[in-house]
C-alpha positions as a Markdown table, in Angstrom:
| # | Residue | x | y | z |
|---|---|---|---|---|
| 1 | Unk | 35.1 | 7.2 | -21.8 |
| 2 | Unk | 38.2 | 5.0 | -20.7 |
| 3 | Unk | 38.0 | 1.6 | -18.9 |
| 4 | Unk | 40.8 | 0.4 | -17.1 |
| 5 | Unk | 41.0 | -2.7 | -15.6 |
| 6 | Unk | 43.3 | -3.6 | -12.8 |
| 7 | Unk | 44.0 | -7.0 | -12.5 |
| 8 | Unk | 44.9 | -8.5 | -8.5 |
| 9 | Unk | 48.2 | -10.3 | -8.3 |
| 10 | Unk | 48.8 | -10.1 | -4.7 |
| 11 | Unk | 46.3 | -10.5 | -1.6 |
| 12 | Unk | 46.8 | -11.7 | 1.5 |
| 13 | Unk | 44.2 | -13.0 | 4.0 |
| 14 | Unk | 43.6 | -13.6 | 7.5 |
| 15 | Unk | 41.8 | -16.6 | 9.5 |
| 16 | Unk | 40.9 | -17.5 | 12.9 |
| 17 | Unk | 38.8 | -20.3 | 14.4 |
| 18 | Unk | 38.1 | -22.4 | 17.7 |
| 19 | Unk | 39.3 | -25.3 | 16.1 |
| 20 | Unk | 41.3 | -27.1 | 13.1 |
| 21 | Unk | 38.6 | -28.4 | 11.4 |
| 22 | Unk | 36.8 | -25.1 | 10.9 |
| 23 | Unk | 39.9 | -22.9 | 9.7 |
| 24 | Unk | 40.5 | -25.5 | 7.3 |
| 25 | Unk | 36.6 | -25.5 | 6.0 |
| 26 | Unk | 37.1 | -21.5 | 6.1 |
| 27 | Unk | 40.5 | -21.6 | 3.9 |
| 28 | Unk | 39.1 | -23.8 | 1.2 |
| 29 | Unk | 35.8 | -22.0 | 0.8 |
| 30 | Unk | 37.8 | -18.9 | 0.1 |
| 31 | Unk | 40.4 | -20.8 | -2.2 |
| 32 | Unk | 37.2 | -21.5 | -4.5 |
| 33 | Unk | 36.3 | -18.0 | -4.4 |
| 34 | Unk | 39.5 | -16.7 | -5.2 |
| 35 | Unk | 39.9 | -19.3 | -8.5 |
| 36 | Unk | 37.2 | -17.0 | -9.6 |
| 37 | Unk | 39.7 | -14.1 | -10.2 |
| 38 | Unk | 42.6 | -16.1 | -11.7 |
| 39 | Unk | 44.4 | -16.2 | -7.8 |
| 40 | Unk | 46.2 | -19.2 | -6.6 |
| 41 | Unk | 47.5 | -20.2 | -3.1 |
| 42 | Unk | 51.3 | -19.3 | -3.0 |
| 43 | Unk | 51.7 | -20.1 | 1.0 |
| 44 | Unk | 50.1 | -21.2 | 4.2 |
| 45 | Unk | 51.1 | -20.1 | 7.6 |
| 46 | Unk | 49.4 | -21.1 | 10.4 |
| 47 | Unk | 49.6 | -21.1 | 14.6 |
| 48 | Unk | 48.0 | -22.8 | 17.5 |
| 49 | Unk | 47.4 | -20.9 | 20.8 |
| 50 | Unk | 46.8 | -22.0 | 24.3 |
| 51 | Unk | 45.3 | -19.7 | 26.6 |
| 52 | Unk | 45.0 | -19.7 | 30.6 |
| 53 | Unk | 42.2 | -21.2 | 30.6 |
| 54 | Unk | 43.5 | -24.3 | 28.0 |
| 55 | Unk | 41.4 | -23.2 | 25.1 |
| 56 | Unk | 43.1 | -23.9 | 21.9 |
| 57 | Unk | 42.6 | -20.9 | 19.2 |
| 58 | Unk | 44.0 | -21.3 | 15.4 |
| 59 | Unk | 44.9 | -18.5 | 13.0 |
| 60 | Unk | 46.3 | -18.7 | 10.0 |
| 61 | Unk | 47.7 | -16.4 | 6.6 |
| 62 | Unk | 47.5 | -17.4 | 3.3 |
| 63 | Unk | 49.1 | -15.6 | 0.8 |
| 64 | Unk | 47.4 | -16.1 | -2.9 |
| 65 | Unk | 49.1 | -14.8 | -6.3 |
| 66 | Unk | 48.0 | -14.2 | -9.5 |
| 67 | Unk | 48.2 | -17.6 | -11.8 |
């Protein structure tokens, strides 16, 4: 019987929240998590929308790679 073990050295994530404060809390939970197999953050991208009715909604990507 063969094992084979593929390690992740790419993976890309999506985030959304109501406001700042709880995408960032979202982001750095999943940072910790992803230390656990051997990924790093490699970039942040993040926007701010405005709707109709003035509510503010935040998304953001963050691309992790292998260390």
């Amino acid at each position: 019987m063969n094992f084979q073990f593929d390690l992740i050295e790419d993976k890309v994530e999506f985030y959304e929240a109501n406001n700042l404060k709880t995408l960032q809390k979202k982001i750095e939970a999943q940072i910790e998590e992803n230390k656990a197999i051997m990924l790093g953050v490699q970039s942040v991208s993040h926007q701010l929308h405005v709707n109709e009715n003035g509510q503010t909604y935040f998304t953001a990507v963050v691309h992790f790679k292998k260390k």
